[in-house]
C-alpha positions in Angstrom: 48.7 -35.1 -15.1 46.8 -36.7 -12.4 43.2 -36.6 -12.3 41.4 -33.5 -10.6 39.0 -34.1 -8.1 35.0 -33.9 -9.0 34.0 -30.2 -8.1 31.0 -29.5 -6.1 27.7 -29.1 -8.1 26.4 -26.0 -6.3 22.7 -24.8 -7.5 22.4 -21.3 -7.9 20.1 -19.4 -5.0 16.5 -20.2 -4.9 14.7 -16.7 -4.5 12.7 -14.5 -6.4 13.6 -14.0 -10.0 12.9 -11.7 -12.4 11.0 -13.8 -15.5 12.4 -13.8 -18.8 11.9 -11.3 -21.1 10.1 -13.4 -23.5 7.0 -14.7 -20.4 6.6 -11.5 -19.4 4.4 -10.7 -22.2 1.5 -13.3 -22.4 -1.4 -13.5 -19.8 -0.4 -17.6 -20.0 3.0 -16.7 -18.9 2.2 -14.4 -15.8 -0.3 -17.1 -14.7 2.7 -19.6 -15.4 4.4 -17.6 -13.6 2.3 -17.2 -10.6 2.0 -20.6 -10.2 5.8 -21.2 -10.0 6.2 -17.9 -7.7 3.4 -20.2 -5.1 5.6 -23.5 -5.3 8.7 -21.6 -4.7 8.8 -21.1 -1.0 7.3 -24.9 -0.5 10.5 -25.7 -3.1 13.0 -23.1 -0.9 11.4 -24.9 2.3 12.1 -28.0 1.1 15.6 -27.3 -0.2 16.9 -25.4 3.4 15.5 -28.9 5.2 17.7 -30.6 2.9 20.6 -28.6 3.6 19.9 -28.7 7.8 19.8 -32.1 7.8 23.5 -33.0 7.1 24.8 -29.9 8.9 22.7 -32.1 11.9 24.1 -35.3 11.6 27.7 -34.3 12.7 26.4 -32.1 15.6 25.0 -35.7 17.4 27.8 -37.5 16.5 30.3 -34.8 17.8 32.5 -35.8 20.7 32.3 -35.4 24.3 33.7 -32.0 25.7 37.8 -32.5 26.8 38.0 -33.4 30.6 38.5 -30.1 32.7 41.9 -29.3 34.6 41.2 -30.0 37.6 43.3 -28.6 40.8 46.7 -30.4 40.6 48.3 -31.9 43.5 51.8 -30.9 44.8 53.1 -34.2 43.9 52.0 -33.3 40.1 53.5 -29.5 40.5 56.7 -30.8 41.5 57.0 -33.1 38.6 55.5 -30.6 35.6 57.7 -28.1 37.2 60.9 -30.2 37.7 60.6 -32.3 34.2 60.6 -28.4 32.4 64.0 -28.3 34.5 65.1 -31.4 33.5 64.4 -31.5 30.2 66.3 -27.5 29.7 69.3 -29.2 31.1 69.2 -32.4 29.4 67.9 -31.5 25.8 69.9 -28.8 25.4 72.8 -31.4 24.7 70.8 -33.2 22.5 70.3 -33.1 19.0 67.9 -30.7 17.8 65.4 -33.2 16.6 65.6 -35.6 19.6 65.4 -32.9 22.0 61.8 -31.3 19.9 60.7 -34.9 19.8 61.0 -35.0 23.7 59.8 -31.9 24.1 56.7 -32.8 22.2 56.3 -36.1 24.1 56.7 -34.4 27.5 54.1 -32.2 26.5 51.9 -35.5 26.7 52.9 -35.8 30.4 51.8 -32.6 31.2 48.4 -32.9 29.2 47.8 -36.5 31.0 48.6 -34.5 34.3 46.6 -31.5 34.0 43.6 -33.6 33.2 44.2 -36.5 36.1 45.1 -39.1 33.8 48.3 -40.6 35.8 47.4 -42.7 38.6 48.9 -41.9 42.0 51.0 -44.8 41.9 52.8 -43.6 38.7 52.8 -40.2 40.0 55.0 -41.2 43.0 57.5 -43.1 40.7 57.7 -40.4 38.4 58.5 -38.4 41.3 60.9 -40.3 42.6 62.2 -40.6 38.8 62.5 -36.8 38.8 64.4 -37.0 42.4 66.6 -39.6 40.7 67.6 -37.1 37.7 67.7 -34.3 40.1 70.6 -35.7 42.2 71.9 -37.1 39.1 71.9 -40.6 40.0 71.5 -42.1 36.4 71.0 -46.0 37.9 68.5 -45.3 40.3 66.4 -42.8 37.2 66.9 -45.7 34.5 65.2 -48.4 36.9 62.5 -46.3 37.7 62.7 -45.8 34.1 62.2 -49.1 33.5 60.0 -50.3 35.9 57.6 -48.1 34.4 57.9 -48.7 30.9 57.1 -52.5 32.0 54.3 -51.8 34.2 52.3 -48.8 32.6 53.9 -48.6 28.9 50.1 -49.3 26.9 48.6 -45.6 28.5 52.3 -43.7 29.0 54.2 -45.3 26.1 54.8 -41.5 24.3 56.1 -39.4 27.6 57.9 -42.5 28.6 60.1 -42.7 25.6 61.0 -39.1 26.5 61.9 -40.2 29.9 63.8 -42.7 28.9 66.0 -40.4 25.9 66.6 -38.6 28.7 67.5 -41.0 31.2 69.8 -42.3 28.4 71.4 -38.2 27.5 72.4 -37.4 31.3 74.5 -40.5 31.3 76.5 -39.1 28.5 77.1 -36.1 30.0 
């Protein structure tokens, strides 16, 4: 069998305990006792700073807030609104796998878009791209295609793989 992972060592909770049986009978042991009762809370303090102080760590080293949608142009509309179009049309002749893995790439394209993370310039091509597909003019969508894969492939590689499955479906059908 393969080996189990070491379990937590968790202490039991620090608080005010009833004292044995056995020290509850002897003046020694209630002074014993009293002495531990006074070093308790400095212990229980001491323990709870212990325990903050990893909980704290992570909290500084947690990463900047998400960008926030900002207002999105028309130029960004049309293209969220007519890749949903396309991609009904196009996937729905594709295999189920490839058209969920386009689905989940386009869903990159419209993250990067919602939080202005395509350039203008690649906006306009994509909209052109989408114009392209629209009309159903296959040559014209697979250069644009193209062009950007060559030109903006290191940020857009995922959505563009999309585009390009697509580009590649609508000339089978």
């Amino acid at each position: 069998p393969p080996p189990r992972p070491p379990q937590a060592f968790s202490s039991p909770p620090m608080g005010p305990a009833a004292p044995p049986s056995c020290l509850s009978r002897t003046p020694l042991a209630l002074g014993s006792l009293a002495r531990m009762q006074r070093h308790l809370p400095h212990q229980q303090h001491h323990h709870q700073q212990q325990q903050q102080q990893p909980a704290a760590q992570p909290a500084a080293a947690a990463p900047a807030a998400p960008a926030q949608p900002q207002a999105l142009t028309q130029e960004q509309k049309y293209i969220m609104t007519t890749v949903a179009g396309l991609q009904q049309r196009v996937c729905g002749a594709m295999q189920k796998k490839m058209a969920e893995d386009v689905g989940k790439k386009l869903q990159s394209l419209t993250d990067k878009l919602n939080s202005n993370q395509v350039s203008a310039d690649v906006c306009s091509q994509l909209a052109q791209w989408c114009q392209a597909m629209e009309r159903n003019d296959v040559a014209a969508a697979g250069q644009i295609q193209t062009a950007l894969t060559s030109s903006v492939w290191d940020e857009h590689g995922t959505w563009l793989q999309a585009t390009k499955r697509m580009v590649d479906q609508a000339k089978k059908m």
